[in-house]
C-alpha positions in Angstrom: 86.6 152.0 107.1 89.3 151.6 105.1 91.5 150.1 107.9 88.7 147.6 108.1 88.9 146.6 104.4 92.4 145.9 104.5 92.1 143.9 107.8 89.5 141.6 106.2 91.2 141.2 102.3 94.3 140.1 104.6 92.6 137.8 106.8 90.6 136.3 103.5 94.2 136.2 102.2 95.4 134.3 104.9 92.5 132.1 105.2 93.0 131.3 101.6 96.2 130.2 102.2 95.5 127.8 105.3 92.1 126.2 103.2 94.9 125.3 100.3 97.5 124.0 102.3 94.5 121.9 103.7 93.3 120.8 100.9 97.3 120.4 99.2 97.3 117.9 102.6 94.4 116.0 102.6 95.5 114.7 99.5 99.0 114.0 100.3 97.1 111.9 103.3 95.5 110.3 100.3 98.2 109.7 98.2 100.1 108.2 101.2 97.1 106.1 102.9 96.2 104.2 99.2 100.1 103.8 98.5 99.9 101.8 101.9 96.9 100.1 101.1 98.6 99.2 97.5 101.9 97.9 99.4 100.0 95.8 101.7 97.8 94.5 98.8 100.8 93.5 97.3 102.2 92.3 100.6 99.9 89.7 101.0 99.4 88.6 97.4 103.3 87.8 97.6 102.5 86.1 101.0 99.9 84.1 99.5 101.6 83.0 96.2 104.5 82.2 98.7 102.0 79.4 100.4 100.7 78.3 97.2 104.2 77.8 95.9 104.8 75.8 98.7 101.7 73.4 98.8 102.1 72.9 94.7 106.1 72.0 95.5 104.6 69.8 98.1 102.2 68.1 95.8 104.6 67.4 93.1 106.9 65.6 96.1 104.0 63.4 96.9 104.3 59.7 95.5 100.6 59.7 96.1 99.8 62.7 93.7 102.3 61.3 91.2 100.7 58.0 91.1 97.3 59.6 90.5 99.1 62.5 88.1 100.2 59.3 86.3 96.6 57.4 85.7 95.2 60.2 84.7 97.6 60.7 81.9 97.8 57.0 81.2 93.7 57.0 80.9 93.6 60.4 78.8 96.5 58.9 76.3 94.2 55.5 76.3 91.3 57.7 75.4 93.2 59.7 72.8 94.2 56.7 71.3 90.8 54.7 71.2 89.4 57.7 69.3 92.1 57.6 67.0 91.6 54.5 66.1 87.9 55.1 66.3 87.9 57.8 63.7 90.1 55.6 61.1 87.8 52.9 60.8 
């Protein structure tokens, strides 16, 4: 009987063990699987800032885009101006 008792508190023991090296792995799993997750997020955000960057760049090189950049700020100085004057009279 007492043989018995021993035989099961040492495989409990040992079962103990194994369950929280288990669980100390799972989260280690965890911990490595969302650091991926983070460094791919950030992976493509840099990816995607890279395109934007370069379509902005490409934007700012186009006489078109300039031209139109330019009447806008030509008409909203105009406008700015006219109620100026507006509110002085």
């Amino acid at each position: 009987m007492k043989k018995s008792v021993f035989l099961l508190s040492i495989l409990f023991s040992i079962t103990s063990i194994a369950q929280e090296k288990t669980k100390k792995q799972l989260a280690e799993e965890s911990l490595k699987r969302m650091q991926q997750r983070i460094e791919a997020f950030y992976k493509e955000r840099n990816k995607q800032d890279s395109i934007f960057n370069a379509n902005l760049n490409a934007r700012e090189q186009d006489s078109t885009h300039r031209s139109d950049l330019q009447i806008f700020q030509d008409a909203f100085k105009q406008e700015k101006d006219s109620t100026r004057q507006e509110r002085k009279n």
